[in-house]
PQR file with spaces between the fields and no chain letter, atoms N, CA, C, O and H, PARSE charges and radii, in Angstrom:
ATOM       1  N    UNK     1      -4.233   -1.761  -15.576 -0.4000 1.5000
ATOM       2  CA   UNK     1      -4.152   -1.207  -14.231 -0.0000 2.0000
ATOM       3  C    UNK     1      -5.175   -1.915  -13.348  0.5500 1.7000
ATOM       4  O    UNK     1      -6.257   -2.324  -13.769 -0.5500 1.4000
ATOM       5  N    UNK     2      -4.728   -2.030  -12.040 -0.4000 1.5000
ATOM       6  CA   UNK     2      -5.850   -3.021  -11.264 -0.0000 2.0000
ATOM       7  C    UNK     2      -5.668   -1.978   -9.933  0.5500 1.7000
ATOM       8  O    UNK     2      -4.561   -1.470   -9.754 -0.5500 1.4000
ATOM       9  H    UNK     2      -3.849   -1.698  -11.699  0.4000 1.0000
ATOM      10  N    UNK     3      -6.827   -1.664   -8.973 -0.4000 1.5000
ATOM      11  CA   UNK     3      -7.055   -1.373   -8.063 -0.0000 2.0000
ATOM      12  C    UNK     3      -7.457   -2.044   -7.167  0.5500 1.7000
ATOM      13  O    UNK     3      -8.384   -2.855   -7.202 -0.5500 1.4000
ATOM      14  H    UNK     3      -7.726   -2.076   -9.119  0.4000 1.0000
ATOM      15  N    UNK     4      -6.627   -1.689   -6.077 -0.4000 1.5000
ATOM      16  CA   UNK     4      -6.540   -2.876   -4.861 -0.0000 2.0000
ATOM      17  C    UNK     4      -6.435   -2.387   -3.424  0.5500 1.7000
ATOM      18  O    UNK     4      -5.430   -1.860   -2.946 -0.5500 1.4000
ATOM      19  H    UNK     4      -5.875   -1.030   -6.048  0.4000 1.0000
ATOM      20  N    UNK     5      -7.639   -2.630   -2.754 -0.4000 1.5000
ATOM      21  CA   UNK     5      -7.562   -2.422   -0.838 -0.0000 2.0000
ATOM      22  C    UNK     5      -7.054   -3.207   -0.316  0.5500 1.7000
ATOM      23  O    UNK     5      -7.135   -4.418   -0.525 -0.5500 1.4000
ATOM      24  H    UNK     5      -8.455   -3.059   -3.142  0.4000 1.0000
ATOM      25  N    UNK     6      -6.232   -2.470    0.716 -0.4000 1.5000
ATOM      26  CA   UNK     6      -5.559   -3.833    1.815 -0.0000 2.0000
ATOM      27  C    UNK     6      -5.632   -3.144    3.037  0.5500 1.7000
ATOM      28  O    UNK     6      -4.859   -2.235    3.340 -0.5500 1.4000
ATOM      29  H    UNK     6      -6.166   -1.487    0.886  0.4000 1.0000
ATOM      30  N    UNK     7      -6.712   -3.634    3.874 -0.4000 1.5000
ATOM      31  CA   UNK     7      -6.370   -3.580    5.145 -0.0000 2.0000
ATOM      32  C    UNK     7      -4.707   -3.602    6.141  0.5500 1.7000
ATOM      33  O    UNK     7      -4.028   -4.623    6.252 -0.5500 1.4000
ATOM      34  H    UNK     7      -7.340   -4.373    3.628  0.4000 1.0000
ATOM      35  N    UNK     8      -4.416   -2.548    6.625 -0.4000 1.5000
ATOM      36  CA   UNK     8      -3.534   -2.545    7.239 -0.0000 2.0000
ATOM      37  C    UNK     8      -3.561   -2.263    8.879  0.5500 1.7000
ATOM      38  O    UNK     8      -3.359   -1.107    9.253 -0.5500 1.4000
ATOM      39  H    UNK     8      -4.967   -1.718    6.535  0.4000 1.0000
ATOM      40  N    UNK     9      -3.754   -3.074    9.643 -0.4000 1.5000
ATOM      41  CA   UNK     9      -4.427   -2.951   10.819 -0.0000 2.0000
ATOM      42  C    UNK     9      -3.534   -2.566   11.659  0.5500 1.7000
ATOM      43  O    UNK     9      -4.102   -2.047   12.620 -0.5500 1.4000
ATOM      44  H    UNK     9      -3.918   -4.013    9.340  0.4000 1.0000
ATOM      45  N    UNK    10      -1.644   -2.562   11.849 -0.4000 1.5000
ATOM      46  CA   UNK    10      -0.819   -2.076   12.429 -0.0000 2.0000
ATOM      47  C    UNK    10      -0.594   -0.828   11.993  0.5500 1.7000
ATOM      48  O    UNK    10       0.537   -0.417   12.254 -0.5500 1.4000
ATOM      49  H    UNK    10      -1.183   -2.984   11.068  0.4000 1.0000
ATOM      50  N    UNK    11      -1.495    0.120   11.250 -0.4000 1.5000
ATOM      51  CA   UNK    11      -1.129    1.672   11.150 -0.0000 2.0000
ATOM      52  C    UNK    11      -1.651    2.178   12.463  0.5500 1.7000
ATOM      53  O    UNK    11      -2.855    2.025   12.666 -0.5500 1.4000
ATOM      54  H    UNK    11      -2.414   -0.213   11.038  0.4000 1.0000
ATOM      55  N    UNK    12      -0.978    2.711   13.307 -0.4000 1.5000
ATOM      56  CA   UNK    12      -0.912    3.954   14.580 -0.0000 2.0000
ATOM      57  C    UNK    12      -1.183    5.415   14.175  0.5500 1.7000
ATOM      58  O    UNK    12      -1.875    6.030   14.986 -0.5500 1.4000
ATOM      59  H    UNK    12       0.000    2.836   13.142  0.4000 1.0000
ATOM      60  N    UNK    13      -0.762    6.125   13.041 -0.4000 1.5000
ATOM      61  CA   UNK    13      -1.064    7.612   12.983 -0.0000 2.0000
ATOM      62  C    UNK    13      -0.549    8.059   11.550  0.5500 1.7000
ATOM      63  O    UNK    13       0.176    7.529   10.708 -0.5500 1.4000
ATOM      64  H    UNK    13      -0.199    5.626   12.382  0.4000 1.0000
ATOM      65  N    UNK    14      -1.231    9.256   11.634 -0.4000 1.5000
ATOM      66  CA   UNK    14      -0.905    9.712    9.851 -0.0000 2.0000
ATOM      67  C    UNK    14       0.041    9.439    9.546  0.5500 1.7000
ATOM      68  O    UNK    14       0.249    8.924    8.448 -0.5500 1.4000
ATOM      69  H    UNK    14      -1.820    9.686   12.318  0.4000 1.0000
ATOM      70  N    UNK    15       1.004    9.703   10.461 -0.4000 1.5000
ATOM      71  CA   UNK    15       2.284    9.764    9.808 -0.0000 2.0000
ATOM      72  C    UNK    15       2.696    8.350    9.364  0.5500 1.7000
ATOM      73  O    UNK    15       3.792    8.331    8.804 -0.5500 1.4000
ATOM      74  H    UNK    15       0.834   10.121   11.353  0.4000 1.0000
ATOM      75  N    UNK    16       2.193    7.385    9.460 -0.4000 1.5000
ATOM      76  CA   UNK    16       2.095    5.936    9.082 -0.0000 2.0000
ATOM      77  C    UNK    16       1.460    6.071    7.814  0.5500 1.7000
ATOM      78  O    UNK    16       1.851    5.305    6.933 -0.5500 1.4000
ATOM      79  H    UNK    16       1.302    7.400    9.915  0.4000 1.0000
ATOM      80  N    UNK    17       0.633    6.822    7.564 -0.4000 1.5000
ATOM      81  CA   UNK    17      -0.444    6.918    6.160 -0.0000 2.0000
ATOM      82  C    UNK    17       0.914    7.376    5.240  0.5500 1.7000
ATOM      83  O    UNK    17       1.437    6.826    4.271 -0.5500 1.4000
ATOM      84  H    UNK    17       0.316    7.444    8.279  0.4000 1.0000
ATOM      85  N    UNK    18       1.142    8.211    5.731 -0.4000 1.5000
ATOM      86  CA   UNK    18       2.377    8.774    4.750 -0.0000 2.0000
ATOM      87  C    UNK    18       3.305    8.249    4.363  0.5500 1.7000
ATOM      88  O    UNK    18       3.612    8.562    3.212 -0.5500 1.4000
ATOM      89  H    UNK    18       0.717    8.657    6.519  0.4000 1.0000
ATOM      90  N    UNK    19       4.113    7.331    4.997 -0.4000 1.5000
ATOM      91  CA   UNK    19       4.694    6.418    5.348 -0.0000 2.0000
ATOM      92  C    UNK    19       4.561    5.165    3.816  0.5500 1.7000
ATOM      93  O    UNK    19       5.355    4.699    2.998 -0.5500 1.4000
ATOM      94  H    UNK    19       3.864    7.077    5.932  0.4000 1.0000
ATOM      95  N    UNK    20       3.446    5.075    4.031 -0.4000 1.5000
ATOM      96  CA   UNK    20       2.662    3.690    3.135 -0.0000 2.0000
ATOM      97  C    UNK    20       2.460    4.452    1.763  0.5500 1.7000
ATOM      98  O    UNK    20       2.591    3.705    0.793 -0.5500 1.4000
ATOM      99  H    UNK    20       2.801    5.453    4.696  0.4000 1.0000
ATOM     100  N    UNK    21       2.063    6.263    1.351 -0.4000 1.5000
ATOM     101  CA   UNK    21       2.073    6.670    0.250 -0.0000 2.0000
ATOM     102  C    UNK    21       3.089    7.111   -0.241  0.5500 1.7000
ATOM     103  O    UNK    21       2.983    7.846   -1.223 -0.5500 1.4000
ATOM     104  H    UNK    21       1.956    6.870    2.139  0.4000 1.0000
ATOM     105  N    UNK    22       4.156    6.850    0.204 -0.4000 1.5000
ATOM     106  CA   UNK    22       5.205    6.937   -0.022 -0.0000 2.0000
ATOM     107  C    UNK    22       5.896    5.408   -1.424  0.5500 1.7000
ATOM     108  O    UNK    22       6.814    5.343   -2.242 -0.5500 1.4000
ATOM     109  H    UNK    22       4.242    6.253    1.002  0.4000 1.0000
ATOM     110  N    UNK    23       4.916    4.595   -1.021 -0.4000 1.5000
ATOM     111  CA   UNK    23       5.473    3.470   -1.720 -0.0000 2.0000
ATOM     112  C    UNK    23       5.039    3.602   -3.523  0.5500 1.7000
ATOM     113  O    UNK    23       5.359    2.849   -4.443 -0.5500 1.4000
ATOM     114  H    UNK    23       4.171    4.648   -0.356  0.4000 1.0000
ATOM     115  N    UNK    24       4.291    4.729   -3.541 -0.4000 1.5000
ATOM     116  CA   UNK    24       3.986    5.074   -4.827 -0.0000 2.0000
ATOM     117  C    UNK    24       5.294    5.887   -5.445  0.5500 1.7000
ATOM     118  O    UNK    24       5.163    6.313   -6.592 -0.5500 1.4000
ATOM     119  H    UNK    24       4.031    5.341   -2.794  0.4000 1.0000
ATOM     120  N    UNK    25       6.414    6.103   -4.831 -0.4000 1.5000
ATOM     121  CA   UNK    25       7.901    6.605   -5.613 -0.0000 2.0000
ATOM     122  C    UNK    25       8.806    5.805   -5.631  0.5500 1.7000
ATOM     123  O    UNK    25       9.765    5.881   -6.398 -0.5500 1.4000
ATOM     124  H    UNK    25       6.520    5.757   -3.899  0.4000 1.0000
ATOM     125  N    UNK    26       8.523    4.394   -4.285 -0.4000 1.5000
ATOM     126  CA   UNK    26       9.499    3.206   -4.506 -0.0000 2.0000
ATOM     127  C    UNK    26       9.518    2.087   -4.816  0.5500 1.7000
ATOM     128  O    UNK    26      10.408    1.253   -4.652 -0.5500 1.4000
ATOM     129  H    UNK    26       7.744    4.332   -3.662  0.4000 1.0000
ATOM     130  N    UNK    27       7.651    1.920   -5.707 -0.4000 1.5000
ATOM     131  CA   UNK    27       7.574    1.251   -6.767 -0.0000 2.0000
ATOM     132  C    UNK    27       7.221    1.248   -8.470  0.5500 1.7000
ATOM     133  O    UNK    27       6.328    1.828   -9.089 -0.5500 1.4000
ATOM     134  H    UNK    27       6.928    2.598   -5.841  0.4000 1.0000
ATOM     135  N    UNK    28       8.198    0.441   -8.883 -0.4000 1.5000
ATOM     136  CA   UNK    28       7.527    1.119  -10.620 -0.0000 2.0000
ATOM     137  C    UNK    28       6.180    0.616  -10.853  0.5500 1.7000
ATOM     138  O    UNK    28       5.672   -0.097   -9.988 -0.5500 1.4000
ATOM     139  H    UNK    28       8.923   -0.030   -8.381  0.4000 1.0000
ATOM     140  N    UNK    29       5.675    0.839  -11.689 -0.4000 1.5000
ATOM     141  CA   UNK    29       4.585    0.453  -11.733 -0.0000 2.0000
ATOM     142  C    UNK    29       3.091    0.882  -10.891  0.5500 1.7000
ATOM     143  O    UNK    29       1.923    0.492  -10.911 -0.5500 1.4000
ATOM     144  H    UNK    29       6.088    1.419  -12.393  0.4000 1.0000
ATOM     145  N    UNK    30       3.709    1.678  -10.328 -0.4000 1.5000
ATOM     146  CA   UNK    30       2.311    2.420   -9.063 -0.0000 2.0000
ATOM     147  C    UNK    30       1.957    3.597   -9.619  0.5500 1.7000
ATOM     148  O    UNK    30       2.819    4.444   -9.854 -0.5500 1.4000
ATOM     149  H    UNK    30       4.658    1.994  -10.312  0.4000 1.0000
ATOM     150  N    UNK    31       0.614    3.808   -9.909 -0.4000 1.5000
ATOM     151  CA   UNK    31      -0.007    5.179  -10.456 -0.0000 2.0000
ATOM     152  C    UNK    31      -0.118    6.374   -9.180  0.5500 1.7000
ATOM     153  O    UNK    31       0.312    7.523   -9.072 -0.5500 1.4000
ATOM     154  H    UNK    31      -0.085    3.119   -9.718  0.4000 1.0000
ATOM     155  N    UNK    32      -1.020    5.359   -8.184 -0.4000 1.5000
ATOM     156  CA   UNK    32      -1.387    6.512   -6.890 -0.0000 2.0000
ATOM     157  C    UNK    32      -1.732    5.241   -6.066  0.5500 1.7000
ATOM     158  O    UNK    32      -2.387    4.287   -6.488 -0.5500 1.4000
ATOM     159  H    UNK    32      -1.369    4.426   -8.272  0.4000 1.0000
ATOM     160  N    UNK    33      -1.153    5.380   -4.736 -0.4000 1.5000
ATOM     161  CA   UNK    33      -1.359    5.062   -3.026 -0.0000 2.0000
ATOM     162  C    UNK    33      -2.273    6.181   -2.299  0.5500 1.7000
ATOM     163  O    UNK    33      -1.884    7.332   -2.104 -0.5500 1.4000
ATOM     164  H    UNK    33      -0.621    6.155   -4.393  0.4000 1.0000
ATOM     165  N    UNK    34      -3.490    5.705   -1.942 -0.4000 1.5000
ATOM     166  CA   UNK    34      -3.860    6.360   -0.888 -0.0000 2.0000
ATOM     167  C    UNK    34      -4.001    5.646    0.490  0.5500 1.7000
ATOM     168  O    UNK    34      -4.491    4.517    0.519 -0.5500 1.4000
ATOM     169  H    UNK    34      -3.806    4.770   -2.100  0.4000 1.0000
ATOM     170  N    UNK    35      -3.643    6.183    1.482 -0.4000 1.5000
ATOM     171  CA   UNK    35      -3.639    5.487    3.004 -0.0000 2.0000
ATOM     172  C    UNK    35      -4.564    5.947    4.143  0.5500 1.7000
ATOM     173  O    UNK    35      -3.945    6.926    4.558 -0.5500 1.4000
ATOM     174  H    UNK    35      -3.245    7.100    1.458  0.4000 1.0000
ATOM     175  N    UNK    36      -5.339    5.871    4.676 -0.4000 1.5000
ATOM     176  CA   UNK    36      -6.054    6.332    5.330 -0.0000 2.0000
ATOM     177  C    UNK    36      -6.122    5.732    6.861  0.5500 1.7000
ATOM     178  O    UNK    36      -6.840    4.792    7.204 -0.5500 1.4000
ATOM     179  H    UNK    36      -5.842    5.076    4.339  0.4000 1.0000
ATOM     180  N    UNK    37      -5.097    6.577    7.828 -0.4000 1.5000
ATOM     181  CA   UNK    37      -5.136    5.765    9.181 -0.0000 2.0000
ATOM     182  C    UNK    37      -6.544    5.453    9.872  0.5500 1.7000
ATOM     183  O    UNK    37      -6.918    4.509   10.568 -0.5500 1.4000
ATOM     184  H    UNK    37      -4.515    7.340    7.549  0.4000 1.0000
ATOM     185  N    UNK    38      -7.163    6.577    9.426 -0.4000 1.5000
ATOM     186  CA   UNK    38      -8.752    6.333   10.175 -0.0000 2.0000
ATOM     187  C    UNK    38      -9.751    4.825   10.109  0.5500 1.7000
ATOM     188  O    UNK    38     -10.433    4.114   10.847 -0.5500 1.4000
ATOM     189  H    UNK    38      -6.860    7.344    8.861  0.4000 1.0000
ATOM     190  N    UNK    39      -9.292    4.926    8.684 -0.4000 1.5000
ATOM     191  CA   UNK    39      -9.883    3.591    8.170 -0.0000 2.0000
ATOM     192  C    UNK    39      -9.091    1.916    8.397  0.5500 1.7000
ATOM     193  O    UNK    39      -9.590    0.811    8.180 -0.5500 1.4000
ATOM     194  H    UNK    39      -8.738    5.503    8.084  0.4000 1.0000
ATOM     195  N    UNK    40      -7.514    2.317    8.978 -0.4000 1.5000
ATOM     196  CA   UNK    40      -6.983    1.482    8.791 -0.0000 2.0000
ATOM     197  C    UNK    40      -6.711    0.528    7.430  0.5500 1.7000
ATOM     198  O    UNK    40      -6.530   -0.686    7.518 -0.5500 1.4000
ATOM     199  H    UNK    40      -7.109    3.214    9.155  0.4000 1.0000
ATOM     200  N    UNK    41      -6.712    1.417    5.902 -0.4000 1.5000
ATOM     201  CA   UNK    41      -6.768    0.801    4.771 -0.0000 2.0000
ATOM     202  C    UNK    41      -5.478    1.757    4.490  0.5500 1.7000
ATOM     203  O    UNK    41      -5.028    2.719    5.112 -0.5500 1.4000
ATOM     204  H    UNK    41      -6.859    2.404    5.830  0.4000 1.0000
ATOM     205  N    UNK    42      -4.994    0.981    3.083 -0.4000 1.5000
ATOM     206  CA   UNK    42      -4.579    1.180    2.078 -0.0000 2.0000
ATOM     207  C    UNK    42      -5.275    0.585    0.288  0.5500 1.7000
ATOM     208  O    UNK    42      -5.412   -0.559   -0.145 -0.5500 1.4000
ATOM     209  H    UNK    42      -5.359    0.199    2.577  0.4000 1.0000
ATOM     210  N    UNK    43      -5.609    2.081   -0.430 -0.4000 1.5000
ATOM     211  CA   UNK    43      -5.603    1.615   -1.626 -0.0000 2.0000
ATOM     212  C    UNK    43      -4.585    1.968   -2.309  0.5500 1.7000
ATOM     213  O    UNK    43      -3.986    2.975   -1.931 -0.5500 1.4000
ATOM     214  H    UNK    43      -5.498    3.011   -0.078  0.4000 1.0000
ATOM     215  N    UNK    44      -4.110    1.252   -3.483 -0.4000 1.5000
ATOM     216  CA   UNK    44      -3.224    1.389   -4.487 -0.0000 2.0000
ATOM     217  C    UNK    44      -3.563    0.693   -5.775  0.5500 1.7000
ATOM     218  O    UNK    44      -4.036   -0.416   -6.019 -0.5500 1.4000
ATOM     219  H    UNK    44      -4.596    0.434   -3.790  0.4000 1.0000
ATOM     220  N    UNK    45      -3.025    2.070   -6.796 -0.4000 1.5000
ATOM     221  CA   UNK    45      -3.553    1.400   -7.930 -0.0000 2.0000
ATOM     222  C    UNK    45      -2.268    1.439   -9.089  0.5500 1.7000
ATOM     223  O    UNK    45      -1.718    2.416   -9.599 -0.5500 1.4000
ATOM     224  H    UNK    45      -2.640    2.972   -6.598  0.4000 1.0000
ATOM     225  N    UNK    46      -2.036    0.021   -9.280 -0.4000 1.5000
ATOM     226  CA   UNK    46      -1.189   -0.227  -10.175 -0.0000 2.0000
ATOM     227  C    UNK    46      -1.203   -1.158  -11.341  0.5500 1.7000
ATOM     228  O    UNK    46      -2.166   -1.843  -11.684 -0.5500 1.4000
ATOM     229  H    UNK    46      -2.483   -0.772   -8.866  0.4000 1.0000
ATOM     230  N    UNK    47       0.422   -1.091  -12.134 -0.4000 1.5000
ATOM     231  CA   UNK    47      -0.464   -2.069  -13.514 -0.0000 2.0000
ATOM     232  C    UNK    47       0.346   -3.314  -12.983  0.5500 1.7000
ATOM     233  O    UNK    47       1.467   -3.377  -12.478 -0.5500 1.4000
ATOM     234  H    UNK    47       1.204   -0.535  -11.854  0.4000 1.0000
ATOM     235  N    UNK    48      -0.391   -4.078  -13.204 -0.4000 1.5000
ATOM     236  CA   UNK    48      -0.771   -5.755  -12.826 -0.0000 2.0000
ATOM     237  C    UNK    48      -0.129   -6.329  -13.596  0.5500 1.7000
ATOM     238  O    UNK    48      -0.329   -7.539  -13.697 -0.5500 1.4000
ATOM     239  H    UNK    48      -1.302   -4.027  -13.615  0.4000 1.0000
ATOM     240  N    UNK    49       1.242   -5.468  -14.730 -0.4000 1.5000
ATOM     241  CA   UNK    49       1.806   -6.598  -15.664 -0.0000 2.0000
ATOM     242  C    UNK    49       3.095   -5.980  -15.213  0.5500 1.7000
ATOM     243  O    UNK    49       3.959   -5.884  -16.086 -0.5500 1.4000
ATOM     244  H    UNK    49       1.405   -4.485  -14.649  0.4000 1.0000
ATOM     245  N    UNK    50       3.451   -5.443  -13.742 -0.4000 1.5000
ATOM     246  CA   UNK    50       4.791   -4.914  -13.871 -0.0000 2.0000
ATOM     247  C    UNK    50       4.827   -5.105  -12.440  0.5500 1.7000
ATOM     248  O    UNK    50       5.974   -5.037  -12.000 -0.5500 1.4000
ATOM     249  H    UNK    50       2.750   -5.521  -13.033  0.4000 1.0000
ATOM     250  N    UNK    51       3.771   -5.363  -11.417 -0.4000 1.5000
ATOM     251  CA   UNK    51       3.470   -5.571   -9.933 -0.0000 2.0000
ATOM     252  C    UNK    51       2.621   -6.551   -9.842  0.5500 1.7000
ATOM     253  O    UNK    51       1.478   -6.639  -10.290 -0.5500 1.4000
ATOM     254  H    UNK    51       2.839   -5.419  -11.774  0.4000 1.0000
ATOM     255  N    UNK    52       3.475   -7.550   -9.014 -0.4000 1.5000
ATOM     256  CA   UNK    52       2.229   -8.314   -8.493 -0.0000 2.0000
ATOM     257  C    UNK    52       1.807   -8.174   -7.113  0.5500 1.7000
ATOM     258  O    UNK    52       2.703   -7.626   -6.471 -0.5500 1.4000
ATOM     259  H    UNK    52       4.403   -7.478   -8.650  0.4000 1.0000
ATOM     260  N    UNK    53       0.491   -8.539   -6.192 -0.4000 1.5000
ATOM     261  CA   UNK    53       0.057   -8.100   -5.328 -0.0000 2.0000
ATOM     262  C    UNK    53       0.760   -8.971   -4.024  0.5500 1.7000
ATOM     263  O    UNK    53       0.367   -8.789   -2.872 -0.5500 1.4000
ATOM     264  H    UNK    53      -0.237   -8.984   -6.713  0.4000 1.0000
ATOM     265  N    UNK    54       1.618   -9.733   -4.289 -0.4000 1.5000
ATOM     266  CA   UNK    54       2.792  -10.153   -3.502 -0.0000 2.0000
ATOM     267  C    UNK    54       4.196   -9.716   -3.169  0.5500 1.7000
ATOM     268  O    UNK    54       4.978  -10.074   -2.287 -0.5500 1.4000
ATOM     269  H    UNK    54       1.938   -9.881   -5.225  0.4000 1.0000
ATOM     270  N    UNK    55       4.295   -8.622   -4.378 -0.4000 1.5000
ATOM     271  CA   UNK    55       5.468   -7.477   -4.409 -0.0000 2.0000
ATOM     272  C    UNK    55       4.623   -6.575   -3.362  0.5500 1.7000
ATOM     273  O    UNK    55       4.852   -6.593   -2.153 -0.5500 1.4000
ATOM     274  H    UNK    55       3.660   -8.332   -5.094  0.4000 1.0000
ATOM     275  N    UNK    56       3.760   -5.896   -3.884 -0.4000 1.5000
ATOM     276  CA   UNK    56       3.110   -5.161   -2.835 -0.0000 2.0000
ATOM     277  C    UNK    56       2.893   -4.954   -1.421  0.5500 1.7000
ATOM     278  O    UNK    56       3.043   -4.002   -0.654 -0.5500 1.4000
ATOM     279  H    UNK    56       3.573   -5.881   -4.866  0.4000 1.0000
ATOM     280  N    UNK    57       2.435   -6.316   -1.306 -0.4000 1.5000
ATOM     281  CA   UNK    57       2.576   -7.100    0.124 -0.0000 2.0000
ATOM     282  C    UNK    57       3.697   -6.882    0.823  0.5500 1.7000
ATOM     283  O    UNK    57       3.758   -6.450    1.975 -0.5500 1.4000
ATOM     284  H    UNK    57       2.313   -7.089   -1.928  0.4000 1.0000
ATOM     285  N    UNK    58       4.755   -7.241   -0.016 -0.4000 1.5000
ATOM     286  CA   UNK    58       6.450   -7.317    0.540 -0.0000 2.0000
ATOM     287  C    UNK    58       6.803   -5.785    0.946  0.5500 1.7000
ATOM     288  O    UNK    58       7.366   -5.428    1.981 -0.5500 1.4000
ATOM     289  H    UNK    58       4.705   -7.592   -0.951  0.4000 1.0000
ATOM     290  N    UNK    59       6.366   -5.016   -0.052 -0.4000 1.5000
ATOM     291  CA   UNK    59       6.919   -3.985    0.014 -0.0000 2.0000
ATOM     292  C    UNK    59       6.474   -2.801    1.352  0.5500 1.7000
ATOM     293  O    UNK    59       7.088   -1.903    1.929 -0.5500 1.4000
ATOM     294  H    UNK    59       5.909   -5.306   -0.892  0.4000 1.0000
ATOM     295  N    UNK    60       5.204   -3.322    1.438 -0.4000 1.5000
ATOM     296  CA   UNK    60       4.665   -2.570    2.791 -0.0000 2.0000
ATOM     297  C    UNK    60       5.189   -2.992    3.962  0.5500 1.7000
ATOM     298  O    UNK    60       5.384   -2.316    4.972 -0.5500 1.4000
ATOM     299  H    UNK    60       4.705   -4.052    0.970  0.4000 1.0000
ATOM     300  N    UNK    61       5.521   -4.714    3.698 -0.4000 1.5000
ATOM     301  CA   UNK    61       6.265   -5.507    4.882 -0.0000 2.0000
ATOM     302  C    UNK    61       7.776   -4.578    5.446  0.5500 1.7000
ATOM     303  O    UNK    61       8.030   -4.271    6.611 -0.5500 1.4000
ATOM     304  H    UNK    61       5.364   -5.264    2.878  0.4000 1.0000
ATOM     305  N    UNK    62       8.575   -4.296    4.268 -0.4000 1.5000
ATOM     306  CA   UNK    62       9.527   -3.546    4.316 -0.0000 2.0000
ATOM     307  C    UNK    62       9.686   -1.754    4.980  0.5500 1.7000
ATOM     308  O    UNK    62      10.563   -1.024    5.443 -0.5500 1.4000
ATOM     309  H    UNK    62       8.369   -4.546    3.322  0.4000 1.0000
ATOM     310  N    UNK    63       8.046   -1.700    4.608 -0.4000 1.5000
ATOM     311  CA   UNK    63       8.121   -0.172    5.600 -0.0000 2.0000
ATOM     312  C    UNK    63       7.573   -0.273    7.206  0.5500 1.7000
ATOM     313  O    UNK    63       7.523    0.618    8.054 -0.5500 1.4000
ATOM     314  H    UNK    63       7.334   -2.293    4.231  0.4000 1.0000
ATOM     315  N    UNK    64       7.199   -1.646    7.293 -0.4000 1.5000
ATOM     316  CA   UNK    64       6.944   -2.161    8.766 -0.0000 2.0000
ATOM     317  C    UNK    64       5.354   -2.132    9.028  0.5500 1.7000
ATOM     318  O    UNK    64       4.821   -1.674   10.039 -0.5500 1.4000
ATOM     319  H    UNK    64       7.240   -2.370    6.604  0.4000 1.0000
ATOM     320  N    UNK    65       4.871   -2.559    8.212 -0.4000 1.5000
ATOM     321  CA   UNK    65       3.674   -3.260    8.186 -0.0000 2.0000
ATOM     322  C    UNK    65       2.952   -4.367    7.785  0.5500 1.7000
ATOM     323  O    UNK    65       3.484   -5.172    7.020 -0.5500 1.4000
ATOM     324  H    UNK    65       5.304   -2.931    7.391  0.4000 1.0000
ATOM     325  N    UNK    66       1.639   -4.562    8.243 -0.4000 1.5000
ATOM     326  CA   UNK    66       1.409   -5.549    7.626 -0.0000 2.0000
ATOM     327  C    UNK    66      -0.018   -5.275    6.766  0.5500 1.7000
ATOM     328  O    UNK    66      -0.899   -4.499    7.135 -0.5500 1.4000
ATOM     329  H    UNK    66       1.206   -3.909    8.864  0.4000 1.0000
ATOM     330  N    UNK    67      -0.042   -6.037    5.612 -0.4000 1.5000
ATOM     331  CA   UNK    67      -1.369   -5.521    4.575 -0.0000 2.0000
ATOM     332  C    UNK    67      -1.865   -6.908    4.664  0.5500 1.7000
ATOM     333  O    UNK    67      -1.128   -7.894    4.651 -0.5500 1.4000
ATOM     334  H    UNK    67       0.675   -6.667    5.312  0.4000 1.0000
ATOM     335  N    UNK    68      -3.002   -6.932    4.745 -0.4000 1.5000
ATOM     336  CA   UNK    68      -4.252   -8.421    4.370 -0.0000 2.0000
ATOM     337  C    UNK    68      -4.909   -7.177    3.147  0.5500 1.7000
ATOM     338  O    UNK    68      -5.103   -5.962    3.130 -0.5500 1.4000
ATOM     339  H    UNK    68      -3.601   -6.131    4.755  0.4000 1.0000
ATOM     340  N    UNK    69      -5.085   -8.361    2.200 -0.4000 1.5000
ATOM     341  CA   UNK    69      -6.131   -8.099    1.045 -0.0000 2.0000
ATOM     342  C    UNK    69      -7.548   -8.164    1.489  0.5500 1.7000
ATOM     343  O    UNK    69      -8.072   -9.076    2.128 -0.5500 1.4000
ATOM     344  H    UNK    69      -4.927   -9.348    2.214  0.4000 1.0000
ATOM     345  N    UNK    70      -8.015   -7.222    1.122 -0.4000 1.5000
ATOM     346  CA   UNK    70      -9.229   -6.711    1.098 -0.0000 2.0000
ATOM     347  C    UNK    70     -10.461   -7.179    0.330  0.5500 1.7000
ATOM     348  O    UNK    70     -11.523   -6.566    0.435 -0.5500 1.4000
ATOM     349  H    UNK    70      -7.590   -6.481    0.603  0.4000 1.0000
């Protein structure tokens, strides 16, 4: 399992946080997403032999954001 921050600087409001922890049911391999609009982050912690941090990437791309690694 590897734990990983990514700045997400286009989150606007919780409901964006939610949005992004949501990706912990529409990926395998994800233990727990936490999102925090205040901070403008996302952490997520997943196993690293079933996700790579370029799936990840994609996958936030797909809920309409954008993540830089942290």
């Amino acid at each position: 399992m590897i734990k990983k921050t990514f700045k997400i600087p286009d989150m606007t409001c919780s409901a964006c946080a939610m949005k992004l922890e949501s990706l912990e049911d529409a990926l395998d391999g994800v233990k727990e997403v936490n999102a925090s609009y205040h901070r403008l982050e996302m952490t997520i912690e997943y196993d690293d032999s079933m996700l790579t941090e370029e799936q990840v990437i994609a996958a936030v791309r797909k809920k309409g954001y954008t993540a830089i690694g942290a």
